[in-house]
Backbone of each chain as nested JSON, in Angstrom:
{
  "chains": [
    {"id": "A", "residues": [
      {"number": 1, "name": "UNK", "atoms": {"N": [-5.986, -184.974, -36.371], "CA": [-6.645, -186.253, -36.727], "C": [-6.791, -186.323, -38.243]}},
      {"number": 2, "name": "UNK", "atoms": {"N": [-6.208, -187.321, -39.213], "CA": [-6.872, -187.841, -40.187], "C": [-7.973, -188.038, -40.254]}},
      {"number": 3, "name": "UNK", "atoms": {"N": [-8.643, -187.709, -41.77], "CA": [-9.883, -187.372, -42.08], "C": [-9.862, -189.201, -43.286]}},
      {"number": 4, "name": "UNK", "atoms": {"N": [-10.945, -189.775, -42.872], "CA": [-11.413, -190.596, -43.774], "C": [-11.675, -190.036, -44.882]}},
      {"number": 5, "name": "UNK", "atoms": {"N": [-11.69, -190.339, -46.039], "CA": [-11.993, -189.54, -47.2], "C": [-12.802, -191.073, -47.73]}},
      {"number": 6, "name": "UNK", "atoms": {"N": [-14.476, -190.787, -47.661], "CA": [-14.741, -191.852, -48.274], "C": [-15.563, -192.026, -50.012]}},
      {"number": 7, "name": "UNK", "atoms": {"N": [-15.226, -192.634, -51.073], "CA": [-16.252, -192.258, -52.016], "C": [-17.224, -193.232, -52.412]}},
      {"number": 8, "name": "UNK", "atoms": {"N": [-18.007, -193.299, -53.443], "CA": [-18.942, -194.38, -54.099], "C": [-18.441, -195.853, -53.842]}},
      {"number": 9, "name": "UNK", "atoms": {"N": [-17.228, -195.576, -54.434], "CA": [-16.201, -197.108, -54.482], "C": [-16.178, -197.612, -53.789]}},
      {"number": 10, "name": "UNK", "atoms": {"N": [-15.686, -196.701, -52.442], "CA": [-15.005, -196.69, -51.112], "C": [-15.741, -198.753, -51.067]}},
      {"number": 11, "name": "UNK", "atoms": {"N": [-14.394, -199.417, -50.158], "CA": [-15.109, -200.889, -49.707], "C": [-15.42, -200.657, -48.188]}},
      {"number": 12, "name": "UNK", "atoms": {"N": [-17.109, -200.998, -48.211], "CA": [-17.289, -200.836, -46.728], "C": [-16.389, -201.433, -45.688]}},
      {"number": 13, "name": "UNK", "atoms": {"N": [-15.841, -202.907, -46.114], "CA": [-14.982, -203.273, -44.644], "C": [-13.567, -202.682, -44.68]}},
      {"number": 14, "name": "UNK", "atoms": {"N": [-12.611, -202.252, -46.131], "CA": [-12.183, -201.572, -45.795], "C": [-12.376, -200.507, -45.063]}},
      {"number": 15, "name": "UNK", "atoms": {"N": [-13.339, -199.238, -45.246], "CA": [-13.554, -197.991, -44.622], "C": [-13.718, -198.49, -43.034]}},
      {"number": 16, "name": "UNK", "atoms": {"N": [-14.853, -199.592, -42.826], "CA": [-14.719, -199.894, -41.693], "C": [-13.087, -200.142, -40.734]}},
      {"number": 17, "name": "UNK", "atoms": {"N": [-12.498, -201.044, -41.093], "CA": [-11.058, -201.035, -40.997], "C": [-10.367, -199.805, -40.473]}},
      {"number": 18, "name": "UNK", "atoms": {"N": [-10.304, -199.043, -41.678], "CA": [-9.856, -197.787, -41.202], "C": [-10.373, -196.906, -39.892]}},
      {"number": 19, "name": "UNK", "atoms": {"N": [-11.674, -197.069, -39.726], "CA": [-12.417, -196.007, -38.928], "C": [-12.079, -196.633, -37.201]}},
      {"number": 20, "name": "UNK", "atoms": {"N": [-11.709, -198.377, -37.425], "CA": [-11.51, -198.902, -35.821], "C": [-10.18, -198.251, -35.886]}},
      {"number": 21, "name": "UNK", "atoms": {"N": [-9.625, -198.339, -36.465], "CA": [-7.812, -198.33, -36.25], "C": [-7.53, -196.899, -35.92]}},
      {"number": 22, "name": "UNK", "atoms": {"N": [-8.313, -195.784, -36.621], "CA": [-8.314, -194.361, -36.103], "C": [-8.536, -194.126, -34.308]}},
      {"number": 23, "name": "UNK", "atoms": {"N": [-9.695, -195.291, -34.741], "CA": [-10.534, -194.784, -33.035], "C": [-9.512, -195.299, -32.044]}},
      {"number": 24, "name": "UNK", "atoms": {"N": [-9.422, -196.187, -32.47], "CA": [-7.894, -197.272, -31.645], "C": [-7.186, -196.523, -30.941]}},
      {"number": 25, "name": "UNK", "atoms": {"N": [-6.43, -195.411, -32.186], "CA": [-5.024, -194.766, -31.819], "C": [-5.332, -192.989, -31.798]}},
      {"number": 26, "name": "UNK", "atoms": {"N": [-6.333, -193.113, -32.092], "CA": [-6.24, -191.543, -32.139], "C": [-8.317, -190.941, -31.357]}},
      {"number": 27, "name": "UNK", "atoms": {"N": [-8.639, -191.926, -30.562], "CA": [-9.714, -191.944, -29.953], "C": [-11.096, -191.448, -30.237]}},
      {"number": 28, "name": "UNK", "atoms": {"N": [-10.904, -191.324, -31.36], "CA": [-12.11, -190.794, -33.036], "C": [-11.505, -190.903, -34.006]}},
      {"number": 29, "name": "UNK", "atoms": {"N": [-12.838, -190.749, -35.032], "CA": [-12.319, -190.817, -36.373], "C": [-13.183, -189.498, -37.002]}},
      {"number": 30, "name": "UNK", "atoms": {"N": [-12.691, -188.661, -38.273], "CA": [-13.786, -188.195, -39.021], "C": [-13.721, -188.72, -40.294]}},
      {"number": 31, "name": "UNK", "atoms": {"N": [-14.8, -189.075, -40.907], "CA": [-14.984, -189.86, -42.16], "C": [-15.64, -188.734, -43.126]}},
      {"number": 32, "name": "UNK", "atoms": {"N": [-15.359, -188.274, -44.333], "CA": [-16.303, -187.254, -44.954], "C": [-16.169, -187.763, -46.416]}},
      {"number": 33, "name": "UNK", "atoms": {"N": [-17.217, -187.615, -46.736], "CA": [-18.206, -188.116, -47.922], "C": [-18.892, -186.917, -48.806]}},
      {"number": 34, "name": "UNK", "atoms": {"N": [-19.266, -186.949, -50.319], "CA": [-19.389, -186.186, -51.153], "C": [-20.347, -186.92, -51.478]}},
      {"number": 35, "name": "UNK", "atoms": {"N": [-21.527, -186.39, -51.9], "CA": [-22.826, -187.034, -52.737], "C": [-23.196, -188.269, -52.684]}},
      {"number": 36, "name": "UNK", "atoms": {"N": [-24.528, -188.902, -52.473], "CA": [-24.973, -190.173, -51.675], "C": [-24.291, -191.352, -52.089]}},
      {"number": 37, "name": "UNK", "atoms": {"N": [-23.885, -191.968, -53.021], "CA": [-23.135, -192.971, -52.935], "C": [-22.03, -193.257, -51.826]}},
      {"number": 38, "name": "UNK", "atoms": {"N": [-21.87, -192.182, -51.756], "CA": [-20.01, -191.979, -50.646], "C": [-20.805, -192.065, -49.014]}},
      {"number": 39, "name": "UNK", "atoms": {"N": [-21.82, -191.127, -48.852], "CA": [-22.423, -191.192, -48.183], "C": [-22.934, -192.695, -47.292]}},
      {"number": 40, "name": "UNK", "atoms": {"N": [-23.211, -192.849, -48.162], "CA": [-23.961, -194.628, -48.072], "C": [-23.033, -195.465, -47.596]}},
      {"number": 41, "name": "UNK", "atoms": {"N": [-21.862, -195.622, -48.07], "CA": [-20.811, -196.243, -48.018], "C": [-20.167, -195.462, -46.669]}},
      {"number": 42, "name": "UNK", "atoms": {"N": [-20.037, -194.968, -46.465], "CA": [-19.652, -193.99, -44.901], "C": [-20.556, -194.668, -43.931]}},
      {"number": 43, "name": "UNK", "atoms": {"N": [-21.725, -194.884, -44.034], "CA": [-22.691, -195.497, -43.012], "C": [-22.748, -196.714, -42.807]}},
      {"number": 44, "name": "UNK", "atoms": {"N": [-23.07, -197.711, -43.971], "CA": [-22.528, -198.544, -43.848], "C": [-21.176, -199.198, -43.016]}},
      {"number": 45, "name": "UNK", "atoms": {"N": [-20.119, -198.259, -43.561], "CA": [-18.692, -198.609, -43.067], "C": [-19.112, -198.095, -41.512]}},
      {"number": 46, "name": "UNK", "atoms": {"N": [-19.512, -197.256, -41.135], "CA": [-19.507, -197.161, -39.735], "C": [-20.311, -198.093, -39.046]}},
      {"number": 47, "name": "UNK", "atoms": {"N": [-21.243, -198.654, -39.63], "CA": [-22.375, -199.955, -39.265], "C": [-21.179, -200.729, -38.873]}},
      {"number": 48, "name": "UNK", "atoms": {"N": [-20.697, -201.117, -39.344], "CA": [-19.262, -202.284, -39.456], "C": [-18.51, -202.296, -38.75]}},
      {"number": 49, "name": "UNK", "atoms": {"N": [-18.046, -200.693, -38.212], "CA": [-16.919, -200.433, -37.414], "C": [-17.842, -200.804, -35.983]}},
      {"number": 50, "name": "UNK", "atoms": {"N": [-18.919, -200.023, -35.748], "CA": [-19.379, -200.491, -34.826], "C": [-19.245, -201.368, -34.0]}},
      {"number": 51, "name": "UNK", "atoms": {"N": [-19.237, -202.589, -34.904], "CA": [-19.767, -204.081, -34.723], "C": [-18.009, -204.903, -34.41]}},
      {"number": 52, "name": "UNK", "atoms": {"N": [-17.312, -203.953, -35.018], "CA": [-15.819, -204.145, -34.789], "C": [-15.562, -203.986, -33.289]}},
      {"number": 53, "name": "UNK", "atoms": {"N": [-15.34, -202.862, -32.839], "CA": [-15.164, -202.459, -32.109], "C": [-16.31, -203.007, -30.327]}},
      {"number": 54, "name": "UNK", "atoms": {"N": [-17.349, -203.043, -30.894], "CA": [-18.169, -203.713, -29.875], "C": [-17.847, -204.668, -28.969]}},
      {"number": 55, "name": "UNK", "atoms": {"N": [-16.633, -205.808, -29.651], "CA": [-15.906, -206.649, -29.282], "C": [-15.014, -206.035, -28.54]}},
      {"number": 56, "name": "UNK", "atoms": {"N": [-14.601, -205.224, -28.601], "CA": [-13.344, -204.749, -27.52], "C": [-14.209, -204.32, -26.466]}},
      {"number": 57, "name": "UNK", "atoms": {"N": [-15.849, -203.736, -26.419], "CA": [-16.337, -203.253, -25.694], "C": [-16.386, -201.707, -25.696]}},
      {"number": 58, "name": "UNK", "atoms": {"N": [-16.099, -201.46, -26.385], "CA": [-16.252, -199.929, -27.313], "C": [-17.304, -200.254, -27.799]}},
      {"number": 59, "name": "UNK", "atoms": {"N": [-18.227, -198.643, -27.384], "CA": [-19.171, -198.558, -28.134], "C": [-19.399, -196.929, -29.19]}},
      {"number": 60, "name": "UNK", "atoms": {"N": [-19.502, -197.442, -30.384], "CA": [-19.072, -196.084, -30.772], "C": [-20.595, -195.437, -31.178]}},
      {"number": 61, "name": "UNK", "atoms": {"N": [-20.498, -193.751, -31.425], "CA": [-21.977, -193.254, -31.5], "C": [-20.938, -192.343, -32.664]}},
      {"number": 62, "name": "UNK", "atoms": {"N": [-21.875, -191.75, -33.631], "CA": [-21.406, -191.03, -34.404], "C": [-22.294, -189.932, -34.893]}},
      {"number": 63, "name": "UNK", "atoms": {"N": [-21.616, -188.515, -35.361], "CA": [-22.433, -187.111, -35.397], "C": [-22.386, -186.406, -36.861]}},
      {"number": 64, "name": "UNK", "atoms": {"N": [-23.158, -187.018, -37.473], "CA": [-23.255, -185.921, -38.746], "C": [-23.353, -185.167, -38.437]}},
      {"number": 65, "name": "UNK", "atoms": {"N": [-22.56, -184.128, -39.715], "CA": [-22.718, -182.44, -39.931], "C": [-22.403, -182.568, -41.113]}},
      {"number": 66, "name": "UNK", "atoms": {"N": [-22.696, -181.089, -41.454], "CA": [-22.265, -180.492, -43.048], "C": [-21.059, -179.547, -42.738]}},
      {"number": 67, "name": "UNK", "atoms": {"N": [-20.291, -180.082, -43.825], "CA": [-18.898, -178.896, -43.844], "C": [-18.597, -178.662, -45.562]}},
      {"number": 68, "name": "UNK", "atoms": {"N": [-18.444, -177.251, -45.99], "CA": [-18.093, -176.719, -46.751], "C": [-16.411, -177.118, -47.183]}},
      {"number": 69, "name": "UNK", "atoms": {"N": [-16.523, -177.66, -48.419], "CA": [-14.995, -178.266, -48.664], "C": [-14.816, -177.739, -49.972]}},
      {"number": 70, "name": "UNK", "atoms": {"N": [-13.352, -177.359, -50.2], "CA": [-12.688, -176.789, -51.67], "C": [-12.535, -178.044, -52.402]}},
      {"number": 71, "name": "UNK", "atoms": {"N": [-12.419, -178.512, -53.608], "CA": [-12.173, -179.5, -54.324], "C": [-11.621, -178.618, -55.648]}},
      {"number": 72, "name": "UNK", "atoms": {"N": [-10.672, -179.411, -56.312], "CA": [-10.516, -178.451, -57.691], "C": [-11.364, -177.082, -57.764]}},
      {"number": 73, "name": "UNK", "atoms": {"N": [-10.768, -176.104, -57.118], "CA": [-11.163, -174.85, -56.081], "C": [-12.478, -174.319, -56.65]}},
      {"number": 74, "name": "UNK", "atoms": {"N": [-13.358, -175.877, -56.167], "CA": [-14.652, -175.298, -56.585], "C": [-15.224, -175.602, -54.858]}},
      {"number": 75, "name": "UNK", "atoms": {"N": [-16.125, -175.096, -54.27], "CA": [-16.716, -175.29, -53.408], "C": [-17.332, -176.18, -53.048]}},
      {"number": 76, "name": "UNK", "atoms": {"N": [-18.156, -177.559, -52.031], "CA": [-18.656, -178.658, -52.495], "C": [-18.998, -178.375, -50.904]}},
      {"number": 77, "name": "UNK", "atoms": {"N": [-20.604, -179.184, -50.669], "CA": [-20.87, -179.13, -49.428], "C": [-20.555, -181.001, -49.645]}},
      {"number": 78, "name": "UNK", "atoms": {"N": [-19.749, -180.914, -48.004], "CA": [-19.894, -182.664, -47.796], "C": [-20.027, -182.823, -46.526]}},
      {"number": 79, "name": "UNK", "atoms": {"N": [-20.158, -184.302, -46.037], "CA": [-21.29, -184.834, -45.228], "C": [-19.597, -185.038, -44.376]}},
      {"number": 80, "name": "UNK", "atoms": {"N": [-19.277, -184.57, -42.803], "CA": [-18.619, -185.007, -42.427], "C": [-19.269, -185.812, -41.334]}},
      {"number": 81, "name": "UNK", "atoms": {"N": [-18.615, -187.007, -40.726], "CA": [-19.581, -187.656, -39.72], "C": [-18.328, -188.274, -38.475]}},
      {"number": 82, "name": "UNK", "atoms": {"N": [-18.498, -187.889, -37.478], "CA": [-17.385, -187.99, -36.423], "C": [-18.209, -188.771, -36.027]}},
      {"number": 83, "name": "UNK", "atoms": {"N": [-16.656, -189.72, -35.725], "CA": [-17.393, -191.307, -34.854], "C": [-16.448, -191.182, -33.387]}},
      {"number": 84, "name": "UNK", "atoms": {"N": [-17.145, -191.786, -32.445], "CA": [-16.457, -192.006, -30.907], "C": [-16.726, -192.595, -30.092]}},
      {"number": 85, "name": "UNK", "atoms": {"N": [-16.091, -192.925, -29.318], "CA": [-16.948, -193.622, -28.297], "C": [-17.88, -193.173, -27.648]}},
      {"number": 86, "name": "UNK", "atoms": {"N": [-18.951, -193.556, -26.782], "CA": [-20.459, -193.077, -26.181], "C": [-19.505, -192.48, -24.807]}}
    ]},
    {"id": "B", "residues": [
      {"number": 1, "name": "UNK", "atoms": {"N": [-42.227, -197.517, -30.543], "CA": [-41.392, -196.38, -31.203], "C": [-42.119, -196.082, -32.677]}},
      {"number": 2, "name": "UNK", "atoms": {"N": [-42.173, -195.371, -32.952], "CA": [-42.74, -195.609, -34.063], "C": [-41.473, -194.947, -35.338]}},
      {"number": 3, "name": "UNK", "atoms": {"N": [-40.967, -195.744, -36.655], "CA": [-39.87, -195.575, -37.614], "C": [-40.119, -194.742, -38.124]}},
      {"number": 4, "name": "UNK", "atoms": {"N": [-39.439, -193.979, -38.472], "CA": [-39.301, -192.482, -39.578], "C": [-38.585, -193.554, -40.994]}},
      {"number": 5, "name": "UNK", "atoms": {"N": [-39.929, -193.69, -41.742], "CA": [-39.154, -194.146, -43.034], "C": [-39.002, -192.884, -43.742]}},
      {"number": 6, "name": "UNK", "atoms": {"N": [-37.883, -192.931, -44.567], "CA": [-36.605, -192.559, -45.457], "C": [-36.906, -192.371, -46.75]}},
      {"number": 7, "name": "UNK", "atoms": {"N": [-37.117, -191.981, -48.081], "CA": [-37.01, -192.274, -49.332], "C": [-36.012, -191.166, -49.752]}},
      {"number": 8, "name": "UNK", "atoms": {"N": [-35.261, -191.749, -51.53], "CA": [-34.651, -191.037, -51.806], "C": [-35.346, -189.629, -52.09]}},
      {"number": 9, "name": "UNK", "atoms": {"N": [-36.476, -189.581, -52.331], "CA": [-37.085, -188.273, -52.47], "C": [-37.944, -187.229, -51.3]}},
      {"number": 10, "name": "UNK", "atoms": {"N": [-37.418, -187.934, -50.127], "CA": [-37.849, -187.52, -48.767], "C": [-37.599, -186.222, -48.792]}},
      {"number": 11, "name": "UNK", "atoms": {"N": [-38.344, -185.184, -48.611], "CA": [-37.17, -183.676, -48.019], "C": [-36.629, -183.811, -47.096]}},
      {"number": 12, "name": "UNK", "atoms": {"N": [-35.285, -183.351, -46.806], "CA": [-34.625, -183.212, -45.451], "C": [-34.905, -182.25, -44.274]}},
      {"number": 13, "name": "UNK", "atoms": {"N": [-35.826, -181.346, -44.404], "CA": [-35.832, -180.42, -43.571], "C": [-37.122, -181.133, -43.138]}},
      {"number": 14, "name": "UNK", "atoms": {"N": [-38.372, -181.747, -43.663], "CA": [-39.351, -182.361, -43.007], "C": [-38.862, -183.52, -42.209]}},
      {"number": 15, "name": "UNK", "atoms": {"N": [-38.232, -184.284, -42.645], "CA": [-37.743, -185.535, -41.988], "C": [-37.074, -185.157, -40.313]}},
      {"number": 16, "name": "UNK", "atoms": {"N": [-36.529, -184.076, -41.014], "CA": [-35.907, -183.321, -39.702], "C": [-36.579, -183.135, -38.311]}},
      {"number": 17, "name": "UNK", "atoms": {"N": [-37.628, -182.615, -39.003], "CA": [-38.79, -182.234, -38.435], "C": [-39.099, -183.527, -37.618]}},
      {"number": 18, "name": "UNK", "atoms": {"N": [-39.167, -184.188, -38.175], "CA": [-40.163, -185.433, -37.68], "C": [-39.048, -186.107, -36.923]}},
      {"number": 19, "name": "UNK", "atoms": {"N": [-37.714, -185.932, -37.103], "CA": [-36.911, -186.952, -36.226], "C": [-36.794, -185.67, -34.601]}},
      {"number": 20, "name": "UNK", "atoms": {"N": [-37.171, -184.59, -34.811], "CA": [-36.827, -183.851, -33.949], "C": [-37.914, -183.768, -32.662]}},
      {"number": 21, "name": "UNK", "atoms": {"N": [-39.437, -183.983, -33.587], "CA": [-40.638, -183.775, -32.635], "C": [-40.44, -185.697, -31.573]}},
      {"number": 22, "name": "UNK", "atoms": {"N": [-40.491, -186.782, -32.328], "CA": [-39.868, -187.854, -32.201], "C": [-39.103, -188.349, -30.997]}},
      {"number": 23, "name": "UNK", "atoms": {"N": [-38.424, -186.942, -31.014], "CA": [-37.194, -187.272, -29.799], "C": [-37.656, -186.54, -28.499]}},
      {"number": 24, "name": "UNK", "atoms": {"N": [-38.382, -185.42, -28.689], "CA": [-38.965, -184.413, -28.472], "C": [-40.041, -185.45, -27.178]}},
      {"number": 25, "name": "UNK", "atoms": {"N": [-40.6, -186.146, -27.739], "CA": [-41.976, -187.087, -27.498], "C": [-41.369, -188.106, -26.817]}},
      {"number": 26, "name": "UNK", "atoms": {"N": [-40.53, -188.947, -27.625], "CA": [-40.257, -190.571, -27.074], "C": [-39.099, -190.63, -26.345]}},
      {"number": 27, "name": "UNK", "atoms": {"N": [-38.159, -189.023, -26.641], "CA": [-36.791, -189.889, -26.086], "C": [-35.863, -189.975, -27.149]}},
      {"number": 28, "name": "UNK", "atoms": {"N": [-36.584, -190.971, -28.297], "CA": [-35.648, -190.683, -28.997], "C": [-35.856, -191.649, -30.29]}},
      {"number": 29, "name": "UNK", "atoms": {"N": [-35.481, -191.602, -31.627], "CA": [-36.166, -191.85, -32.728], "C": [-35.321, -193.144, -33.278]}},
      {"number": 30, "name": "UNK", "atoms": {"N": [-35.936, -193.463, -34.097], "CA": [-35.85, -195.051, -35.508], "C": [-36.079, -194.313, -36.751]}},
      {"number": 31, "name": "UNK", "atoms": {"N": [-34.986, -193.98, -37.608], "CA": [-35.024, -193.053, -39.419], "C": [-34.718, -195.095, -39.549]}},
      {"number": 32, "name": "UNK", "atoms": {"N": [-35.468, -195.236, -41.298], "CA": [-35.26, -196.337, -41.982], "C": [-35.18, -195.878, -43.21]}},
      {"number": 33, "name": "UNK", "atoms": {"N": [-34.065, -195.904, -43.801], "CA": [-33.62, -195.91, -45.291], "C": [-33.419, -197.113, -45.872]}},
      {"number": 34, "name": "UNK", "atoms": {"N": [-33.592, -197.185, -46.967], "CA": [-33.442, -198.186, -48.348], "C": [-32.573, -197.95, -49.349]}},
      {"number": 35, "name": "UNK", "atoms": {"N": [-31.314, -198.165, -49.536], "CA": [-30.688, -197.184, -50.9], "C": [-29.757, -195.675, -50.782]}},
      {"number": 36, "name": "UNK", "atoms": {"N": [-29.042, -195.836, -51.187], "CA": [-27.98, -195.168, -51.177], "C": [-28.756, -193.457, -50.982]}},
      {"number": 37, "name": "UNK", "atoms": {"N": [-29.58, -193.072, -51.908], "CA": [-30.615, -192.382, -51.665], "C": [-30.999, -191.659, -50.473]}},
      {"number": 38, "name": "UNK", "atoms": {"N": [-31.497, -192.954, -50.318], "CA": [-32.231, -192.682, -48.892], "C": [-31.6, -192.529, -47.447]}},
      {"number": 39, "name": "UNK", "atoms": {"N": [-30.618, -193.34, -47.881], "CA": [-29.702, -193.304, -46.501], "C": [-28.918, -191.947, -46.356]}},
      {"number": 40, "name": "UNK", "atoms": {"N": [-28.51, -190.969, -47.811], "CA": [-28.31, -190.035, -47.84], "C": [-28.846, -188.905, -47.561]}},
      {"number": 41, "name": "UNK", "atoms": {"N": [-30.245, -188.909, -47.628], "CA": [-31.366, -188.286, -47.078], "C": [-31.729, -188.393, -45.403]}},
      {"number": 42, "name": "UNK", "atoms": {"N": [-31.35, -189.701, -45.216], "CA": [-31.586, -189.578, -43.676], "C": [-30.314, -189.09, -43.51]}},
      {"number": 43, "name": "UNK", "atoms": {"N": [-29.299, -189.089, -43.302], "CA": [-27.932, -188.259, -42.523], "C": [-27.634, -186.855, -43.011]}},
      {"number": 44, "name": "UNK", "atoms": {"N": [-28.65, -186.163, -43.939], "CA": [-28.876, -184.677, -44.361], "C": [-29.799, -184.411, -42.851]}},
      {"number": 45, "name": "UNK", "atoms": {"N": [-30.695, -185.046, -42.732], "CA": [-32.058, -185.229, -41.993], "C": [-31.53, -184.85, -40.262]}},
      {"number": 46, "name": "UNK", "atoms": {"N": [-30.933, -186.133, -40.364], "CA": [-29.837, -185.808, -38.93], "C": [-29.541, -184.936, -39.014]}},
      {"number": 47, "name": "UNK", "atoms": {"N": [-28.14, -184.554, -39.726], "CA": [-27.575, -183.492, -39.297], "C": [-28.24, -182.017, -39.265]}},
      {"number": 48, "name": "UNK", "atoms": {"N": [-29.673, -182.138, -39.473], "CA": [-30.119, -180.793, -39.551], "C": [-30.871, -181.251, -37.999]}},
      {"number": 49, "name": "UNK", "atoms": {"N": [-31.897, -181.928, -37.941], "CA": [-32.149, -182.411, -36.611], "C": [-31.217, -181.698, -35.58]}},
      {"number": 50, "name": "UNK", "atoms": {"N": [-30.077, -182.445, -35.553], "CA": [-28.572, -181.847, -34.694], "C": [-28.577, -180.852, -34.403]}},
      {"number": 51, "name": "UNK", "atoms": {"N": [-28.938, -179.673, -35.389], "CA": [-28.661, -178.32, -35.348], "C": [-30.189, -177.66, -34.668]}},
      {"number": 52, "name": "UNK", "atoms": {"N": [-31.46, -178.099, -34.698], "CA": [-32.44, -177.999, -34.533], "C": [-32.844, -178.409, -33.125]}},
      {"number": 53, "name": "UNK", "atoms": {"N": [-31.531, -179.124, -32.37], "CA": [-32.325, -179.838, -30.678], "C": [-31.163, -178.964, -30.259]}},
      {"number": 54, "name": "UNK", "atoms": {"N": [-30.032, -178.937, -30.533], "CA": [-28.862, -178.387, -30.357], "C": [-29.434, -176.827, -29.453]}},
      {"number": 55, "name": "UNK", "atoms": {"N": [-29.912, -175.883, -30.242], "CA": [-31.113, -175.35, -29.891], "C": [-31.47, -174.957, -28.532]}},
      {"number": 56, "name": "UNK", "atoms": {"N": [-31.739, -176.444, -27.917], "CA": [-32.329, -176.594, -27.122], "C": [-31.543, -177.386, -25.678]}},
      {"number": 57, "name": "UNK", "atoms": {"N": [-30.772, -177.519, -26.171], "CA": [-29.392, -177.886, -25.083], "C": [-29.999, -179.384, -25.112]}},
      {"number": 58, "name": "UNK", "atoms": {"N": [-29.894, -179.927, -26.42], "CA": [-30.211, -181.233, -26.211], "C": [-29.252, -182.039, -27.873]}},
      {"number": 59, "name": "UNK", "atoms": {"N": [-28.031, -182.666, -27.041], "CA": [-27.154, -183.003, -28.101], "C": [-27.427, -184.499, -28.42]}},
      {"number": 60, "name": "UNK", "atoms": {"N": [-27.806, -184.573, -29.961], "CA": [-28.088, -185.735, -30.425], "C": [-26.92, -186.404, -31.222]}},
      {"number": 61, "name": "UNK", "atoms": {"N": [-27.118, -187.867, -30.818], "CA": [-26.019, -188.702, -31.636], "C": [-26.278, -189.546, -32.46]}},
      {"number": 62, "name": "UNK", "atoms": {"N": [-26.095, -190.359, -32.707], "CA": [-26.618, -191.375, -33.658], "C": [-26.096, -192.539, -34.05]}},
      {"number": 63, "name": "UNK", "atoms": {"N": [-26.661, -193.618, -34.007], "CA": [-26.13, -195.53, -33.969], "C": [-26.323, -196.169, -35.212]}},
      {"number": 64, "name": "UNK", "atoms": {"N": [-26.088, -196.205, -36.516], "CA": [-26.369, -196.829, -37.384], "C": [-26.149, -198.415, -37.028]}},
      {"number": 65, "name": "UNK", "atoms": {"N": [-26.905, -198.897, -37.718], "CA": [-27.092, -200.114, -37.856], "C": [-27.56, -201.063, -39.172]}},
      {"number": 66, "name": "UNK", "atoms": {"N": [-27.207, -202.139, -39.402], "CA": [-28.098, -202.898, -40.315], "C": [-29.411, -203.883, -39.991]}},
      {"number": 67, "name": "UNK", "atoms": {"N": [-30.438, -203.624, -40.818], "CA": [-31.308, -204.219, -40.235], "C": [-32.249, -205.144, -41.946]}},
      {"number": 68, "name": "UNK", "atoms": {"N": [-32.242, -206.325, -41.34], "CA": [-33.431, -207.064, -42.491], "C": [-34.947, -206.618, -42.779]}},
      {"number": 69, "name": "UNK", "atoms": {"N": [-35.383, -206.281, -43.736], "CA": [-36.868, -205.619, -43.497], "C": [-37.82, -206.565, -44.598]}},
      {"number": 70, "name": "UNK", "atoms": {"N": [-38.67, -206.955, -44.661], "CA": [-39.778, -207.194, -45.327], "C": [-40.302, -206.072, -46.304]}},
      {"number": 71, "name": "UNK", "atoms": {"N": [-40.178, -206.173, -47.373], "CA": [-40.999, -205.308, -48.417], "C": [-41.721, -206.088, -49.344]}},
      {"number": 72, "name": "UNK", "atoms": {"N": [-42.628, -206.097, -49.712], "CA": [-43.775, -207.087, -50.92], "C": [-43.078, -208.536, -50.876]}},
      {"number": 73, "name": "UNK", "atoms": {"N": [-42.995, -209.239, -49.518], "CA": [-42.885, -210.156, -49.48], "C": [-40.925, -210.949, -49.801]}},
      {"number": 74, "name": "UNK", "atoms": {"N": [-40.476, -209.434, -49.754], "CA": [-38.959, -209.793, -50.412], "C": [-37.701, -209.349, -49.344]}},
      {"number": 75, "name": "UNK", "atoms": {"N": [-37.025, -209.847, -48.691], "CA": [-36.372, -209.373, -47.69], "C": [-35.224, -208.547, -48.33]}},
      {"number": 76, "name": "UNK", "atoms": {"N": [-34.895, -207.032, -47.329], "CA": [-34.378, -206.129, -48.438], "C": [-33.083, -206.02, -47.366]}},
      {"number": 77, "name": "UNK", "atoms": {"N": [-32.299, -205.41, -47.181], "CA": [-31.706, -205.108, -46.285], "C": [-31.261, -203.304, -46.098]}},
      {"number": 78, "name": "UNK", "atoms": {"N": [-32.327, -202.451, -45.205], "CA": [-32.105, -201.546, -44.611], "C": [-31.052, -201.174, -43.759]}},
      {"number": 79, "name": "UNK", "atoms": {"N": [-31.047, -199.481, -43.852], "CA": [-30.075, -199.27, -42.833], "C": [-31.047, -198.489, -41.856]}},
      {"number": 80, "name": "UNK", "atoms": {"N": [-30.656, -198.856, -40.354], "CA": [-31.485, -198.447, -39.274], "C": [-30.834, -197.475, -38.931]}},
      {"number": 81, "name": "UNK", "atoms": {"N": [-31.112, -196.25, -37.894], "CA": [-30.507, -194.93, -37.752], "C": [-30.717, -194.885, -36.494]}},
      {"number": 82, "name": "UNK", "atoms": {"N": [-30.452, -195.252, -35.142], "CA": [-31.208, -194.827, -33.825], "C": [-30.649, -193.352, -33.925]}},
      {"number": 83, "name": "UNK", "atoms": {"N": [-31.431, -192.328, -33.472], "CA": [-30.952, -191.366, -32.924], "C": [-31.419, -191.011, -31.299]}},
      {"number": 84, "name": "UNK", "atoms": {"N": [-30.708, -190.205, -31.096], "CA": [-30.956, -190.014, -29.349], "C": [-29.886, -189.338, -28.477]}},
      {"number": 85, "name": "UNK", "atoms": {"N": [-30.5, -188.631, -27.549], "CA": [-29.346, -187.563, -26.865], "C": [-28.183, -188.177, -26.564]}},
      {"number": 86, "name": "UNK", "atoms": {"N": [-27.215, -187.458, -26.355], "CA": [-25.911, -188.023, -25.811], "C": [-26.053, -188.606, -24.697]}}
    ]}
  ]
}
């Protein structure tokens, strides 16, 4: 499964976008985020996807965790958050 | 129900706390964040929660949402957090 990679910037209805079309074809999504801006924007975007998807009658629930990620091989804790259906 | 408000300067391991006893009690909890901040603070909050009912053979998920709130008379727009077992 492709990993959402979301940041500060990230556009919520894009990210949203992305996160139905994962769930669509690949029956989850994981979205992971680095420091609260990205964060924010991850929740948001999943607020959205939600509301996307609701219409098909999908209802999606989603599970934060923390995962340890390399970046310019420095270490970085980030927020991964798996979305799915209930 | 009673809301678990959010601030960016919330600790996460108390919030935790409180979304865990919460679920513990009602079934299952309302986190309200304001701000990129805060909303980052509540999904630290969760995901430690998670690990804390988990525990207890009790797997929690979580529904973001958007919600309109009243603050000093100024309508703000929050993000709502249901959490609650699978």
């Amino acid at each position: 499964m492709s990993i959402i990679k979301v940041s500060a910037r990230s556009r919520t209805a894009s990210v949203a976008g992305a996160i139905a079309g994962v769930v669509r074809e690949a029956g989850r999504a994981e979205v992971q985020a680095i420091g609260a801006g990205a964060v924010n924007q991850s929740v948001k975007a999943i607020a959205i996807a939600i509301g996307y998807l609701a219409e098909e009658d999908v209802h999606l629930i989603c599970i934060p965790q923390f995962a340890e990620v390399i970046i310019d091989d420095q270490e970085r804790t980030a927020i991964k958050i798996l979305v799915e259906p209930r």
